[in-house]
N, CA and C of each residue as an Amber inpcrd file, in Angstrom:
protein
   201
  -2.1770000  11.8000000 -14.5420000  -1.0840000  12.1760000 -13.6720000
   0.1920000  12.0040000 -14.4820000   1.3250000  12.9640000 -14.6970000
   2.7960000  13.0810000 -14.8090000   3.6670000  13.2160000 -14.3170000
   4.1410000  12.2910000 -14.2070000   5.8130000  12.0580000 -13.3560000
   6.9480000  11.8350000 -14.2810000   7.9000000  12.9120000 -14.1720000
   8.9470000  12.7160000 -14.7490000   8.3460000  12.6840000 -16.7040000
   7.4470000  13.2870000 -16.6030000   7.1640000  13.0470000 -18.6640000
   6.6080000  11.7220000 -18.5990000   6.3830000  11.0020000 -17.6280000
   5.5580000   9.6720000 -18.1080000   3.9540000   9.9650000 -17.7310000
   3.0730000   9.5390000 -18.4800000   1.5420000   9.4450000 -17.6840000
   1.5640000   8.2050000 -17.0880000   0.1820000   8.6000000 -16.2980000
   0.0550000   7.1010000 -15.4100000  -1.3650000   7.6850000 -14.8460000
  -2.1260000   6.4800000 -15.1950000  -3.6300000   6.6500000 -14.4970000
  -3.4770000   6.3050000 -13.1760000  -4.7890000   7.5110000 -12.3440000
  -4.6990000   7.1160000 -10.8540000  -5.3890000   5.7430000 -10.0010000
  -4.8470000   4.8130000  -9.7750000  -6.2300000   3.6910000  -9.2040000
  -6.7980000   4.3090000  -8.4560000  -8.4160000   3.9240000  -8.8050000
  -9.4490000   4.4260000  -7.9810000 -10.2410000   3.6400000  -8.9250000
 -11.6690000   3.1140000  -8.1780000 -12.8380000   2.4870000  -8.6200000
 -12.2240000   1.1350000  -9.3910000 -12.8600000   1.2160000 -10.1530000
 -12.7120000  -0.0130000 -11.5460000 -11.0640000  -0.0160000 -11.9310000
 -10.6530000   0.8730000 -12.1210000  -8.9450000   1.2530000 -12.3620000
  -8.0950000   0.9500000 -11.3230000  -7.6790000  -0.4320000 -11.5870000
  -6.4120000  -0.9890000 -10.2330000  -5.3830000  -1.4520000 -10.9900000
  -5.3230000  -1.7120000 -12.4030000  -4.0840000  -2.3750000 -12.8380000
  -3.4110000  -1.1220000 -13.6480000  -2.1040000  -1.0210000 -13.7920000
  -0.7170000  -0.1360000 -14.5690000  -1.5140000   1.2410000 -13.9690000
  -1.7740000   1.2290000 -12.6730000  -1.8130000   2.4680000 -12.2760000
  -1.2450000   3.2600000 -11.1830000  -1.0850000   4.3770000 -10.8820000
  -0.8150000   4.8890000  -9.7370000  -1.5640000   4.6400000  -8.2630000
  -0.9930000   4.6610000  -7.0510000  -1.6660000   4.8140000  -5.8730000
  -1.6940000   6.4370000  -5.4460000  -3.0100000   7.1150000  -4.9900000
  -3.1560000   7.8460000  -5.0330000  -2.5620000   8.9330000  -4.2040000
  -2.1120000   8.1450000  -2.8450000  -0.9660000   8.7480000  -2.0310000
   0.0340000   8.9840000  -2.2990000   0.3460000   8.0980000  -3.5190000
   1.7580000   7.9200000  -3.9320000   2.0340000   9.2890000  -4.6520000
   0.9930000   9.5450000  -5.5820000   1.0990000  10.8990000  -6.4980000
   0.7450000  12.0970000  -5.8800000   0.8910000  12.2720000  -4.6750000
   0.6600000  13.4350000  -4.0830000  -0.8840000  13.5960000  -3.6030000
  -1.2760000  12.7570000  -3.9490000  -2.9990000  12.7970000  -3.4950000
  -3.1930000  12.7990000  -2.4580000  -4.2290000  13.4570000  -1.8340000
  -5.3500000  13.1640000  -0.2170000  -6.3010000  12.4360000  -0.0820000
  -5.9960000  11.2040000  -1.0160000  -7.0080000  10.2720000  -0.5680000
  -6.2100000   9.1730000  -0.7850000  -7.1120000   7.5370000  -1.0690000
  -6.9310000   6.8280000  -1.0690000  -6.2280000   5.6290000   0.1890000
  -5.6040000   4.2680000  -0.0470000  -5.4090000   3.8940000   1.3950000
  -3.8510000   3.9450000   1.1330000  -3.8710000   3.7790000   2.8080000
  -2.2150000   4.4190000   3.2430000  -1.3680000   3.2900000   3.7030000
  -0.1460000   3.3640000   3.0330000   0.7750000   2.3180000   3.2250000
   0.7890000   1.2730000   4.7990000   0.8860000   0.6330000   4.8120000
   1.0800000  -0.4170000   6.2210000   1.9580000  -0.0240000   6.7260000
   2.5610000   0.1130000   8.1660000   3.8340000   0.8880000   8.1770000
   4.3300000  -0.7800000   9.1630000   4.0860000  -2.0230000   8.3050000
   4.8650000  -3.0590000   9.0580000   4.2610000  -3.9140000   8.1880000
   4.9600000  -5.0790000   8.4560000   4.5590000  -6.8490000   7.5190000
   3.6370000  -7.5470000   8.5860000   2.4170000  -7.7380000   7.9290000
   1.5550000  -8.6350000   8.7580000   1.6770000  -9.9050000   8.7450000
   2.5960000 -10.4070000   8.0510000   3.1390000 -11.9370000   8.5410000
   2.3720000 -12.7830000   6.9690000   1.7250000 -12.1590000   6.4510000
   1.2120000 -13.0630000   5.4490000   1.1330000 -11.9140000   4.0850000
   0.5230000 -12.5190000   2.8370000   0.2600000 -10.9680000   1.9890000
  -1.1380000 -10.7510000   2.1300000  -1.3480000  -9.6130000   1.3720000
  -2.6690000  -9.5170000   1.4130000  -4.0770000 -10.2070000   1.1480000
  -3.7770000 -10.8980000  -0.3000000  -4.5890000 -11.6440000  -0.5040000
  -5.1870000 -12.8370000   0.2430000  -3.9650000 -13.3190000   1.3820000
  -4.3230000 -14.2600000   2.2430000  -4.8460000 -13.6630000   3.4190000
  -4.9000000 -12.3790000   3.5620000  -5.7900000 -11.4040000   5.0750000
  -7.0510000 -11.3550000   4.6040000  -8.3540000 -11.6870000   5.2740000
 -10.0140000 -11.3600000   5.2290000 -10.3800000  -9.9190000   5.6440000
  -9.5690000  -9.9300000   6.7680000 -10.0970000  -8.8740000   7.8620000
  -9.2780000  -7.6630000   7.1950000  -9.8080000  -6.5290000   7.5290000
  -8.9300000  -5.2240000   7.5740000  -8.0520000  -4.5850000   8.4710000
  -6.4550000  -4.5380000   7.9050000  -5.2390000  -4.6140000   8.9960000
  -5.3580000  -2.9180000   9.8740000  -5.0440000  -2.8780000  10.7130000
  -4.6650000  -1.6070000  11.1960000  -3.2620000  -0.9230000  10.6780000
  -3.2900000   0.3260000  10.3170000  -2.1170000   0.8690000   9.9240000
  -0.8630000   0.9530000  10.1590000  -0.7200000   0.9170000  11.9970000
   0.1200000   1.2190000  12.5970000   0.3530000  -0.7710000  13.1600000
   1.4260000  -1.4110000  13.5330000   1.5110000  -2.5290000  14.0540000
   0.4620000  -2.6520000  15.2130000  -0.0660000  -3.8220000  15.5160000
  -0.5860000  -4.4030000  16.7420000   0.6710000  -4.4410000  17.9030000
   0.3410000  -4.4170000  18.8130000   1.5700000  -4.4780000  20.1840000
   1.9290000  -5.8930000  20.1030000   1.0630000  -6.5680000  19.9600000
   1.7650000  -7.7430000  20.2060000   2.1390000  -8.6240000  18.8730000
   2.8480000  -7.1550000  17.8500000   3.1070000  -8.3270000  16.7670000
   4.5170000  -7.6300000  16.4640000   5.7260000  -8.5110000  16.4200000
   6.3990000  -8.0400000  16.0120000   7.0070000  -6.8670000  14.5730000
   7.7340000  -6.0880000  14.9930000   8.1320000  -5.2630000  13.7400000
   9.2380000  -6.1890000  13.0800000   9.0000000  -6.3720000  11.6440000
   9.6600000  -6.6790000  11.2200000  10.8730000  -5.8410000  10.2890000
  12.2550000  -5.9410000   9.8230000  12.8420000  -4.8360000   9.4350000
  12.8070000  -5.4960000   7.8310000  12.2670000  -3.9400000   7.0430000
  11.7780000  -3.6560000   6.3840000  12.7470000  -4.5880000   4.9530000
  13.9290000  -4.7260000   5.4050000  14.8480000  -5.3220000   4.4300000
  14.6060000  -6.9880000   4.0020000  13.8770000  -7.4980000   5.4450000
  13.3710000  -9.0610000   5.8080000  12.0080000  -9.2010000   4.7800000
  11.0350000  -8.4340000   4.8280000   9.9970000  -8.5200000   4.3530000
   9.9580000  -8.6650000   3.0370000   9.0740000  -9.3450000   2.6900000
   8.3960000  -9.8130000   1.1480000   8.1540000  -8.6900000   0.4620000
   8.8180000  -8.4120000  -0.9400000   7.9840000  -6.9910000  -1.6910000
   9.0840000  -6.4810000  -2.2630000
């Protein structure tokens, strides 16, 4: 993949580090951004988050959040 004259491999499989996300580069696959802060990062979640917020969890604004 080329952006701007730079390469950049796509993550997928075995390939997760100095790479692209596949949504990010215009792709139709791969997983899709969180559209909220689940209160912790990822590495500390087991379970698999839902995309969209839970009702009963606050939105947090995007400027507050970790990242």
């Amino acid at each position: 993949m080329s952006i701007d004259g730079q390469s950049y491999k796509v993550c997928k499989g075995e390939v997760q580090d100095s790479c692209i996300n596949p949504r990010t580069a215009g792709l139709k696959f791969g997983a899709r951004d969180l559209q909220y802060w689940p209160g912790r990062p990822a590495s500390e979640i087991s379970a698999p988050l839902p995309a969209t917020p839970p009702a009963n969890l606050p939105v947090e604004d995007s400027a507050t959040a970790p990242g």
